[in-house]
KOLLO-896456 format. One record per residue (C-alpha): residue number from 1; residue in one letter; x, z, y. Coordinates in pm, 1 decimal. Layout:
BEGIN
  nufi  lopa         X         Z         Y
   NUM     A         X         Z         Y
...
end
This chain:
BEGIN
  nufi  lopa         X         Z         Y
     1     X   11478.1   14849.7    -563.7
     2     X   11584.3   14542.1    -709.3
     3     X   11879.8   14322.9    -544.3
     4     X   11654.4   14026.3    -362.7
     5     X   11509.5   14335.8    -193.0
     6     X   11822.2   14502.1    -108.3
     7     X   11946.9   14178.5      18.4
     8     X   11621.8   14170.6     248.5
     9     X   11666.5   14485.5     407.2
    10     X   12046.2   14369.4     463.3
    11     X   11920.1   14047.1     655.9
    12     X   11677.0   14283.3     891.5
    13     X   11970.0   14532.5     970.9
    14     X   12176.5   14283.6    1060.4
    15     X   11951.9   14119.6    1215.8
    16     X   11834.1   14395.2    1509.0
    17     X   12214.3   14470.8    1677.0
    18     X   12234.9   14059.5    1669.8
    19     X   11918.2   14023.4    1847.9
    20     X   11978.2   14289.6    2120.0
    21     X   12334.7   14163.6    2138.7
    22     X   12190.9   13813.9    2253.1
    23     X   11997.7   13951.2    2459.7
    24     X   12187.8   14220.1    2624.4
    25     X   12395.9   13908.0    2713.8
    26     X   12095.6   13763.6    2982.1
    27     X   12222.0   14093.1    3204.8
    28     X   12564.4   14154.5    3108.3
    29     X   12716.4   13978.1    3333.6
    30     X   13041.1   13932.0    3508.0
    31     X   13034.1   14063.4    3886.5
    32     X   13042.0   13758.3    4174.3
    33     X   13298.2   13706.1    4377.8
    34     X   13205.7   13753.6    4776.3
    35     X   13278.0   13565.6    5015.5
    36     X   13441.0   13755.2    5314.2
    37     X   13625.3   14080.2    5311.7
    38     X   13453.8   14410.6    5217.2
    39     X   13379.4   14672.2    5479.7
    40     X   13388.5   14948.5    5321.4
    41     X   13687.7   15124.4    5178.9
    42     X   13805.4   15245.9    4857.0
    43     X   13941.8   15515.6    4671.8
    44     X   14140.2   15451.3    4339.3
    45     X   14121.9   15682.7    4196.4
    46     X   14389.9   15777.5    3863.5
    47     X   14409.2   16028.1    3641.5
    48     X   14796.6   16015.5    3499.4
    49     X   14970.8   16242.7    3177.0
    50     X   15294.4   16117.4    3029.2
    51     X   15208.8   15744.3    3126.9
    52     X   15548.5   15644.8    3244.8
    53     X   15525.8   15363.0    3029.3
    54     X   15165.9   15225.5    3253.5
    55     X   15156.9   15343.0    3540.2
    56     X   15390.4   15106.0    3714.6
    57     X   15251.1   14833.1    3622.2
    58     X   14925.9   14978.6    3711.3
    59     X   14996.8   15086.6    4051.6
    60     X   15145.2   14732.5    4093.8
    61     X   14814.9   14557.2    4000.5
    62     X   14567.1   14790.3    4198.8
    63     X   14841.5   14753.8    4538.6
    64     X   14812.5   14360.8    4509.9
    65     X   14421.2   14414.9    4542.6
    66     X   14271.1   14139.8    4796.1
    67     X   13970.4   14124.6    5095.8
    68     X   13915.2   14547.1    5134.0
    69     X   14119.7   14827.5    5207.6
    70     X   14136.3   15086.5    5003.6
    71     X   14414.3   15424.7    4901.1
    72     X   14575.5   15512.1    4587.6
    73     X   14573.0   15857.9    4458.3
    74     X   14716.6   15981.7    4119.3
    75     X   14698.3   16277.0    4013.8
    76     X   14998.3   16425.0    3763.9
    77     X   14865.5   16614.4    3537.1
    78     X   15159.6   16843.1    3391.2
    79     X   15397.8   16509.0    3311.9
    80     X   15687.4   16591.7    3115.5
    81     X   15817.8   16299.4    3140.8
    82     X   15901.9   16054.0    3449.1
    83     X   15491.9   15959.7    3534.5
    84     X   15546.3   16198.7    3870.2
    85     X   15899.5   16016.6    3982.4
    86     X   15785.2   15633.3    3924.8
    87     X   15454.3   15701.2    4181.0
    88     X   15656.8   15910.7    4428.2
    89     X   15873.7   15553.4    4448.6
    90     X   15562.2   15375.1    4532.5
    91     X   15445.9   15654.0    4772.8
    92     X   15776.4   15660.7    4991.7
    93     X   15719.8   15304.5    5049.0
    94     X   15402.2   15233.2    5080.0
    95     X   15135.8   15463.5    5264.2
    96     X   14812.1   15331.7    5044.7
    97     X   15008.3   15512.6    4722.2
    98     X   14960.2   15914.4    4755.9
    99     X   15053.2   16132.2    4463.8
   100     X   14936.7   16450.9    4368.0
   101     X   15013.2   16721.4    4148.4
   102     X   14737.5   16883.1    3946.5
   103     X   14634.8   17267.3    3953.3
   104     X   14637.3   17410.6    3624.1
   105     X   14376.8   17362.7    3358.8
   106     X   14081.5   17581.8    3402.9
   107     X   13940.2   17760.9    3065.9
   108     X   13674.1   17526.8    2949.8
   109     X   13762.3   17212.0    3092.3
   110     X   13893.6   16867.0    2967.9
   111     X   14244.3   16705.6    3109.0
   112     X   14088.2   16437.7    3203.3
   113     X   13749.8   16534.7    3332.2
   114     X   13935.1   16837.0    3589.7
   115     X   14198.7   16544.1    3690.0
   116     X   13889.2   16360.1    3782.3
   117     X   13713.1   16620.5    3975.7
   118     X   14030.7   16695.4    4172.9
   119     X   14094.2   16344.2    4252.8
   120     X   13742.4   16311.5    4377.7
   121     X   13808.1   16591.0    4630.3
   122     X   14113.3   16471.6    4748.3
   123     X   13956.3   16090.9    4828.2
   124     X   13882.9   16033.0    5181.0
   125     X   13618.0   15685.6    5138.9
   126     X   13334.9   15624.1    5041.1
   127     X   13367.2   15455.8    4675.4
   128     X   13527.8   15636.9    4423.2
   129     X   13723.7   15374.7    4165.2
   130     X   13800.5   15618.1    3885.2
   131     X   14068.8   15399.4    3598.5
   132     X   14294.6   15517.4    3356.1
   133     X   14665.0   15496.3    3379.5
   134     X   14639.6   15205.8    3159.6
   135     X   14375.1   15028.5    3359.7
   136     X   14558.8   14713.8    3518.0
   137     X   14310.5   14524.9    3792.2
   138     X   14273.2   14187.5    3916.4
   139     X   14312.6   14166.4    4295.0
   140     X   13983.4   14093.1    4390.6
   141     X   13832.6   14375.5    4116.0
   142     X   13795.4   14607.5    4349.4
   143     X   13613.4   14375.2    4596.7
   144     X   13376.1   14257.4    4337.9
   145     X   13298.4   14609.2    4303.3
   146     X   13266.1   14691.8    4585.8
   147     X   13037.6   14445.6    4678.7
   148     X   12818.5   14483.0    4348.9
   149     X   12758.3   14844.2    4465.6
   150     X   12607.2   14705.4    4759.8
   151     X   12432.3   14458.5    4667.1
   152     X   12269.7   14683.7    4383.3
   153     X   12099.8   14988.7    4361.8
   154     X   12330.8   15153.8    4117.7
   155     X   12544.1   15531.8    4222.0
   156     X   12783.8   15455.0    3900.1
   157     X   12833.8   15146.5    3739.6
   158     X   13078.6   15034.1    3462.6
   159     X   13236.2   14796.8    3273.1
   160     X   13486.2   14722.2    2954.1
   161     X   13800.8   14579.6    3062.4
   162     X   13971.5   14313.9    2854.8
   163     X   14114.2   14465.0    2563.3
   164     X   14477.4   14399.0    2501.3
   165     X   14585.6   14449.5    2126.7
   166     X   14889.8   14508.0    1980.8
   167     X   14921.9   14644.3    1599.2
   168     X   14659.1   14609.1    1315.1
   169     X   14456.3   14943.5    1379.5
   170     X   14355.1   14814.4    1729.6
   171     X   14298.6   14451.6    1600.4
   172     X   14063.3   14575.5    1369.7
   173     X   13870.7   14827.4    1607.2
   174     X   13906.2   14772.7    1941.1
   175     X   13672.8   14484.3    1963.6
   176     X   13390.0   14638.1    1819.2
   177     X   13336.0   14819.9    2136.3
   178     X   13148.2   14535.6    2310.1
   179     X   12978.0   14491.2    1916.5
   180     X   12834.3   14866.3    1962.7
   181     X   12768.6   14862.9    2343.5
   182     X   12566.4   14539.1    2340.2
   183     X   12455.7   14580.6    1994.2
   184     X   12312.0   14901.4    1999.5
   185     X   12221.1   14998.6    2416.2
   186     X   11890.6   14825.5    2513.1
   187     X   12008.4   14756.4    2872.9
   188     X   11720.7   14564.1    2990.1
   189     X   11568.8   14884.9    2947.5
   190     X   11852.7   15040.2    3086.3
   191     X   11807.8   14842.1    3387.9
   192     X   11394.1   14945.9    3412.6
   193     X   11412.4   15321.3    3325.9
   194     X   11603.5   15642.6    3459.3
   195     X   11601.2   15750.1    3100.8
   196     X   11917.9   15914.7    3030.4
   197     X   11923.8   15834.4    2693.2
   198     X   11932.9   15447.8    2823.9
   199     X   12231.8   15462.1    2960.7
   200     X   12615.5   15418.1    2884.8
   201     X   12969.9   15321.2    3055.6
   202     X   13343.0   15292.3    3000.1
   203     X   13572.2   15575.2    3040.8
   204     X   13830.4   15316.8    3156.1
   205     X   13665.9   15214.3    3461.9
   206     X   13426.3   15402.6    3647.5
   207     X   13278.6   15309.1    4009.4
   208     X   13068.0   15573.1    4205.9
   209     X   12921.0   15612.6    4575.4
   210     X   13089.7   15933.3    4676.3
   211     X   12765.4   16125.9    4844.2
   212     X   12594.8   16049.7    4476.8
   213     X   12881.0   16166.2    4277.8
   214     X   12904.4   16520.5    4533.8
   215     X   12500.0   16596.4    4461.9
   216     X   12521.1   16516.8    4061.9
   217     X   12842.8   16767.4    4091.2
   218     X   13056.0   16493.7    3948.9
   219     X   13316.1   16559.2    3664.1
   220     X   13268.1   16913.2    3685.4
   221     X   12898.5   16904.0    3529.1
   222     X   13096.3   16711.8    3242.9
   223     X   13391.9   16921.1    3253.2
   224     X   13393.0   17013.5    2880.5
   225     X   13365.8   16665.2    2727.3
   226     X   13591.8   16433.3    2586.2
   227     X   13328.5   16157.2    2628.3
   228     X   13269.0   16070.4    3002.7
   229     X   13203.0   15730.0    2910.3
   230     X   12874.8   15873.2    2788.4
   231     X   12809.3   16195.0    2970.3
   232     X   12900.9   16057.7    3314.2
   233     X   12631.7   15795.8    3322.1
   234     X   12346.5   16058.8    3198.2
   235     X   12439.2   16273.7    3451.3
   236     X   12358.2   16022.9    3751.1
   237     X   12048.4   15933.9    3529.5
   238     X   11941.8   16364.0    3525.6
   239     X   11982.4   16398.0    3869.1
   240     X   11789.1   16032.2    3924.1
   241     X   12052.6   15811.9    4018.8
   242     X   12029.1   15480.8    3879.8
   243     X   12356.8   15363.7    3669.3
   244     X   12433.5   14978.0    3556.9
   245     X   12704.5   14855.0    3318.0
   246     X   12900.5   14512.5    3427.3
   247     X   13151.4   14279.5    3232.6
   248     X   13492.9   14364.6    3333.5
   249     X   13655.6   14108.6    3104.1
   250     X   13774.7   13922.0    3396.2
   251     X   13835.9   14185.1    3638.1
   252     X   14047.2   14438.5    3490.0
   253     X   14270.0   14457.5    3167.7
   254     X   14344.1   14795.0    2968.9
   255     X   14574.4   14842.9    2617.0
   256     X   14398.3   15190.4    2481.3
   257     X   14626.6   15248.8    2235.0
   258     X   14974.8   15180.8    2100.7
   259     X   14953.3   15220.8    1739.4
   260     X   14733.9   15219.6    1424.3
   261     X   14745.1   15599.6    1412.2
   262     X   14680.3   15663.9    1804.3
   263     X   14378.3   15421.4    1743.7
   264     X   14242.1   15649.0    1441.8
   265     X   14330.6   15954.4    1643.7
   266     X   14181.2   15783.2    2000.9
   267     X   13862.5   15710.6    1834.1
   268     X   13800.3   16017.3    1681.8
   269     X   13847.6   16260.4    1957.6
   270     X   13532.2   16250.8    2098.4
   271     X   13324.8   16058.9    1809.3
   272     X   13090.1   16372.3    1772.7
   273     X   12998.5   16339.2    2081.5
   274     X   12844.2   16000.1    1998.5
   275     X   12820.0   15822.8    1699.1
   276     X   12932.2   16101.6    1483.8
   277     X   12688.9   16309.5    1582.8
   278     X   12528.1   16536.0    1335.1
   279     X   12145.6   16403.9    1440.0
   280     X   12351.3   16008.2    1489.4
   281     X   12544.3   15981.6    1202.2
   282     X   12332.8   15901.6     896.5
   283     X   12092.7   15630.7    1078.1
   284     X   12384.6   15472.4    1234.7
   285     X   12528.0   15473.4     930.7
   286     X   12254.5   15292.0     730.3
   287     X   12256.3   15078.9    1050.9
   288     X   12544.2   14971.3    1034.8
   289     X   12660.0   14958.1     665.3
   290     X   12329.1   14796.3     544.9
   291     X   12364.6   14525.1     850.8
   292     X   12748.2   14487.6     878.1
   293     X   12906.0   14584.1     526.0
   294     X   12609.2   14540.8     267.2
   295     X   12563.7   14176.0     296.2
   296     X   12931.8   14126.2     230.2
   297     X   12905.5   14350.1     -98.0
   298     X   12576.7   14153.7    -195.1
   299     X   12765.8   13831.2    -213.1
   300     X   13010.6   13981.2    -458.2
   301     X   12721.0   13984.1    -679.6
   302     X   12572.0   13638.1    -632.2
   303     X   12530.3   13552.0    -955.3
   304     X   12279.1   13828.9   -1007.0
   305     X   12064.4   13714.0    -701.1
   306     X   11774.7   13495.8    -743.1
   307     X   11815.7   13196.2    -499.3
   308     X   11605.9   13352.4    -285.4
   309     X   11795.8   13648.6    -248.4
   310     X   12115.9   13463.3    -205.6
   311     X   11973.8   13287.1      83.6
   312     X   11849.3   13619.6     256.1
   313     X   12176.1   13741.2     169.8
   314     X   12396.8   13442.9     320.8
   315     X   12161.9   13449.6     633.8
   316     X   12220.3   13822.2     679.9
   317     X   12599.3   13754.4     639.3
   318     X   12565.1   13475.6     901.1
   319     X   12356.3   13709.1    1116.0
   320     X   12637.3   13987.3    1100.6
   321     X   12871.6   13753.8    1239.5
   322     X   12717.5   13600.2    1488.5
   323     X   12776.0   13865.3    1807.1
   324     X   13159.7   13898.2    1639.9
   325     X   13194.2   13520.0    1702.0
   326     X   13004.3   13511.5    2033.5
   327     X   13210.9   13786.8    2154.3
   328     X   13561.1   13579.6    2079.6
   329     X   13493.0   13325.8    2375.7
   330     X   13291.2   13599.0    2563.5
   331     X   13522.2   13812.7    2564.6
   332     X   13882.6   13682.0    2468.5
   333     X   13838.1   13872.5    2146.3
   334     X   14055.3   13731.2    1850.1
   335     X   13888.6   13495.9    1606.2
   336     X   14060.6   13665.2    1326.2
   337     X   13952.3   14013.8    1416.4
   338     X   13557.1   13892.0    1446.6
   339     X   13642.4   13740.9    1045.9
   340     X   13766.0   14149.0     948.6
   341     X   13399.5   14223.3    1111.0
   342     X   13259.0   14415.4     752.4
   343     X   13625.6   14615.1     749.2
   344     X   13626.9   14708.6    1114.7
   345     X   13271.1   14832.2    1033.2
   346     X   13404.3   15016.9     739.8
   347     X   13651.7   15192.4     904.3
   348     X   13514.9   15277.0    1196.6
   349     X   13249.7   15478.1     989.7
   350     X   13548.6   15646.9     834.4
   351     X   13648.4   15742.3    1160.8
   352     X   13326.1   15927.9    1197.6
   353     X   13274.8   16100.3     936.4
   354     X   13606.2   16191.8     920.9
   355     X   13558.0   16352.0    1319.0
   356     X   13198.5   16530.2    1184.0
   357     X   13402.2   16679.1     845.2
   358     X   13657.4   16786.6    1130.2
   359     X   13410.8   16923.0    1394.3
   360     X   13226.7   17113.4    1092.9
   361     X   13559.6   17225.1     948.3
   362     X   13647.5   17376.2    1301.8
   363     X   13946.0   17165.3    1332.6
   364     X   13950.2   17088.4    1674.5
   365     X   14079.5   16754.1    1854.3
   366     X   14414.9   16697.0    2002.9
   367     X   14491.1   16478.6    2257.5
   368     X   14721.2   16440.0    2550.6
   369     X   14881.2   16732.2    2404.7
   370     X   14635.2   16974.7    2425.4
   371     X   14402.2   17093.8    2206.0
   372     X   14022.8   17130.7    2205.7
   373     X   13847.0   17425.4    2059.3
   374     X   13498.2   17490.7    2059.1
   375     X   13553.4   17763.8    2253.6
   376     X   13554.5   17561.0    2511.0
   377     X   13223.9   17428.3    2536.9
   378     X   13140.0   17638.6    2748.9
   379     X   12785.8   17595.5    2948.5
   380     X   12927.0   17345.0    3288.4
   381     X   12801.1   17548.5    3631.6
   382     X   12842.8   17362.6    3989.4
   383     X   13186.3   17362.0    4185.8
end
């Protein structure tokens, strides 16, 4: 395979995430704003371990929510350190705020999906708001949602907050999540199926009608993943509930990690249970190195390309960056991260593979202070 036809294969990788991307756009929308104050009530609904550094500030955000009423339950999940003392502040002085302490961790289960289950049984409306302890709302996100669950005929929907970004390592990756979601997820088919398989949300913030989320069995049919952002929405879809995704740039803002290494580590938790799947991996890979990376490397070489071949070559580099740039103004994204596009690539796909050599090498993940083993993917029966 000669280099002008390298160069042509690099222009049509690139160029099928950029063409969903635009057009995953048309229905990835931001949620409207209603007009008079929602009816039904709320449940927020927060998972919380160690985050004595967040969770003020989230509780803070979610109790200045506008135009529906709504509680606040967190759940502590073993804290060591002063998570459980900054809600019970909030709690003795407001009555929305209730906090909860969390039984201990069943064999086979995740932190975060039994904190989830548990919170779920302890809500008392109808909508279940499920964020992370990092998840900081805009008073009238929960109305939006609210309303959008209404208005729509979706049992779960999600969306990616804004991403807030602090050292290189999230610069870098963070903002390739909207790159993968809307580059890879056909969501207008999404929207026209039940397929499971077409079907996807954020772990950060989840929103569910409570009688749906009882019938699917909830976090508990997940209870063994680190990857609810995935599983979650395939379960609705299995038991035929219809799931959408939103764009919760404006509604919600979330900082996932606090270093390069936490990124590295965050990322690769629970990458084989997507990309890094053994049956994922190498087409993702060719996806994404021959559309993202390749054209970059051809360039290095342009004075062995014919002139055709550097002109497939500089429209495939064009191509790769055209959802990076989009997503700057779509969705506050930094200009100079979309320019790193080819190295966030790169080491994202490090991340993976490095997860699969992990998973294979029976190394299990750590996070939250606990580890994973395979031992505990166990088969998930109903609760």
């Amino acid at each position: 395979m000669n280099l002008n036809t390298v160069a042509l294969v690099a222009l049509v990788l690139a160029a099928i995430p950029c063409a969903l991307f635009l057009l995953n756009l048309t229905v990835y929308r931001p949620l409207a704003k209603p007009k008079t104050k929602i009816k039904t009530p709320v449940s927020v609904l927060i998972p919380a371990r160690n985050e004595e550094s967040n969770i003020r500030a989230t509780l803070e955000a979610a109790l200045a929510s506008q135009k529906c009423n709504f509680e606040i339950i967190v759940l502590d999940d073993h804290s060591t350190d002063r998570t459980a003392a900054i809600v019970g502040e909030f709690a003795r002085h407001d009555h929305r705020v209730r906090l909860e302490s969390a039984p201990l961790l069943p064999f086979g289960w995740c932190g975060k999906q039994h904190a989830c289950f548990v919170l779920a049984k302890l809500a008392y409306h109808p909508l279940l708001v499920f964020i992370d302890a990092d998840v900081r709302l805009a008073p009238d996100a929960l109305a939006r949602m609210s309303a959008f669950m209404q208005t729509s005929s979706a049992a779960l929907a999600s969306g990616v907050p804004y991403q807030e970004l602090g050292t290189f390592g999230e610069y870098l990756l963070i903002p390739l999540i909207h790159f993968i979601l809307l580059g890879f997820l056909p969501m207008h088919a999404m929207r026209r199926t039940g397929l499971p398989a077409f079907s996807a949300g954020c772990g950060q913030l989840f929103i569910a009608g409570r009688d749906a989320y009882e019938k699917t069995g909830g976090h508990a049919m997940i209870r063994n993943t680190l990857h609810d952002g995935v599983k979650l929405p395939r379960l609705f879809r299995r038991c035929g509930f219809h799931t959408e995704l939103f764009d919760a740039t404006d509604i919600a803002t979330c900082r996932m990690y606090r270093s390069t290494l936490e990124t590295w580590r965050g990322l690769g938790k629970n990458a084989t249970e997507g990309l890094a799947r053994p049956g994922t991996i190498l087409p993702m890979t060719a996806l994404l190195f021959g559309g993202q990376v390749l054209p970059f490397v051809l360039l290095a070489f342009a004075p062995m390309l014919s002139s055709s071949g550097l002109m497939l070559t500089g429209f495939a580099a064009v191509i790769a960056f055209t959802p990076r740039l989009i997503a700057t103004f779509k969705f506050r994204q930094p200009f100079g991260a979309a320019l790193l596009h080819p190295l966030g690539v790169l080491t994202l796909l490090a991340i993976q593979w490095h997860a699969l050599v992990c998973h294979l090498a029976g190394k299990p993940p750590v996070w939250k202070g606990r580890t994973y083993s395979s031992a505990s993917a166990v088969e998930p029966k109903q609760i």
